[in-house]
C-alpha positions as a Markdown table, in Angstrom:
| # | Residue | x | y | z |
|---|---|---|---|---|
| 1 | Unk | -16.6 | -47.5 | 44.4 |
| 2 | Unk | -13.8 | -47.1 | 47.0 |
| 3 | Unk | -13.2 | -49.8 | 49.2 |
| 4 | Unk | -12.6 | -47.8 | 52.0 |
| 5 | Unk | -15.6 | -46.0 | 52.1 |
| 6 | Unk | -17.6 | -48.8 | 51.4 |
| 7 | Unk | -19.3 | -49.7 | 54.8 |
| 8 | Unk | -19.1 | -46.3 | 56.6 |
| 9 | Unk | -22.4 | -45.3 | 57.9 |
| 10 | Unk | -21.5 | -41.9 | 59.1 |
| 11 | Unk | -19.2 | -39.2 | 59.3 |
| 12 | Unk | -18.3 | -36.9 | 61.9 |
| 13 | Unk | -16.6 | -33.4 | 60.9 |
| 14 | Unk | -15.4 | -30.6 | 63.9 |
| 15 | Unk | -16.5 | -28.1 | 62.3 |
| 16 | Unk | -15.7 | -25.4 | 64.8 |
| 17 | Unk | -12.6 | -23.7 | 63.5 |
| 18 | Unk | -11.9 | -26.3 | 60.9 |
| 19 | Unk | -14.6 | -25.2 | 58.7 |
| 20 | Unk | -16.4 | -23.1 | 60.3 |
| 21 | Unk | -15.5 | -19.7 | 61.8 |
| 22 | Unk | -17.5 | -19.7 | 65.1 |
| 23 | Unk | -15.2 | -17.4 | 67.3 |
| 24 | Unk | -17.7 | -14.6 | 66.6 |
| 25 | Unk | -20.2 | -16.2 | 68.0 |
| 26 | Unk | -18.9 | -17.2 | 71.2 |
| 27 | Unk | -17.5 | -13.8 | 72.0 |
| 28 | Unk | -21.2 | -12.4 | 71.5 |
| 29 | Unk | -22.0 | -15.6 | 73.6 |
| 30 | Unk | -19.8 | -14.4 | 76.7 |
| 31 | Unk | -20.6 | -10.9 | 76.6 |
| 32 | Unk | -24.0 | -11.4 | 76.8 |
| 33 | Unk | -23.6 | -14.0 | 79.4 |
| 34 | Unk | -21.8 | -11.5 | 81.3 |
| 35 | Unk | -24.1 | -8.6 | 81.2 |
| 36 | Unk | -26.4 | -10.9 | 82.5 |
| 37 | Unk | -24.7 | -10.5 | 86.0 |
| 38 | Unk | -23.6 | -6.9 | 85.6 |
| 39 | Unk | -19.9 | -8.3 | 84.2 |
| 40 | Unk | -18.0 | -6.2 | 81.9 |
| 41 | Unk | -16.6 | -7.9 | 79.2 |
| 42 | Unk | -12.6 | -8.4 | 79.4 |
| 43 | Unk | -11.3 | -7.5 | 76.5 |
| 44 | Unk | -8.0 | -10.1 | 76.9 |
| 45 | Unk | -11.0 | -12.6 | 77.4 |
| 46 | Unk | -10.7 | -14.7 | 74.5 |
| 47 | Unk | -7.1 | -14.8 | 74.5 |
| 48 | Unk | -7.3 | -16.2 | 78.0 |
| 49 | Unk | -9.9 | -19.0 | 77.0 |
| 50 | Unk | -8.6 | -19.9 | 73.5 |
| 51 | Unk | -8.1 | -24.0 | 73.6 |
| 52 | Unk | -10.2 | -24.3 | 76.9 |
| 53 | Unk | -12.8 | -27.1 | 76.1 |
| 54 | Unk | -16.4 | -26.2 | 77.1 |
| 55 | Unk | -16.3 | -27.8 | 80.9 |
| 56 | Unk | -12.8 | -26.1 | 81.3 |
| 57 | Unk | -14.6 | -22.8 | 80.1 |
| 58 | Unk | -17.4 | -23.0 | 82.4 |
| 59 | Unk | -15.4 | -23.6 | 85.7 |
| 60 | Unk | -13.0 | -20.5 | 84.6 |
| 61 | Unk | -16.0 | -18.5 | 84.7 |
| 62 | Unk | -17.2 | -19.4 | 88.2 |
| 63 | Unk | -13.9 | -18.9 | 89.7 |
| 64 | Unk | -12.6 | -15.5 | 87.6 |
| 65 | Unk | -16.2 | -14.0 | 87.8 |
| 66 | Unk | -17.1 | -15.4 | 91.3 |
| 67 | Unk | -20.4 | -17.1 | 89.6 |
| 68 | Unk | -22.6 | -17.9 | 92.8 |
| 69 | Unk | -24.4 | -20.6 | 90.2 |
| 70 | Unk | -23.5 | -24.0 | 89.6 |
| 71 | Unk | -21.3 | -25.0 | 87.2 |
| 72 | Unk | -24.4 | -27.2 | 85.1 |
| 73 | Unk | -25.7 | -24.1 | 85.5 |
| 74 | Unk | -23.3 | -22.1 | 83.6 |
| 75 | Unk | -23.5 | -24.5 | 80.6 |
| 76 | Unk | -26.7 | -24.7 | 80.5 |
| 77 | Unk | -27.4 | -21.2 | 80.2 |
């Protein structure tokens, strides 16, 4: 057995965009999101969020859309 990997309890992999492909998802994600409020979805969008972490994300949103809700609110939903 390895000595390093003898006492590890758990391990943590980020898979999003390491092993798994999720951009798909999130742009289905956003344009329903944004239909919910009668938004068209920008088509330079994703290139505009790419590397924003989720919080980031959510108050770009409010401010570029003019989101009345909260931000919690936005990550919630």
């Amino acid at each position: 057995m390895n000595l390093m990997l003898k006492d590890i309890k758990a391990v943590l992999f980020d898979l999003d965009g390491t092993l798994v492909d999720s951009m798909w998802l999130w742009k289905d994600i956003d344009i329903e999101y944004l239909g919910r409020y009668g938004i068209a979805f920008p088509e330079n969008l994703q290139a505009e969020i790419e590397g924003m972490s989720f919080s980031e994300t959510a108050v770009y949103f409010k401010n570029r859309f003019q989101l009345s809700v909260s931000l919690e609110e936005i990550k919630e939903e």
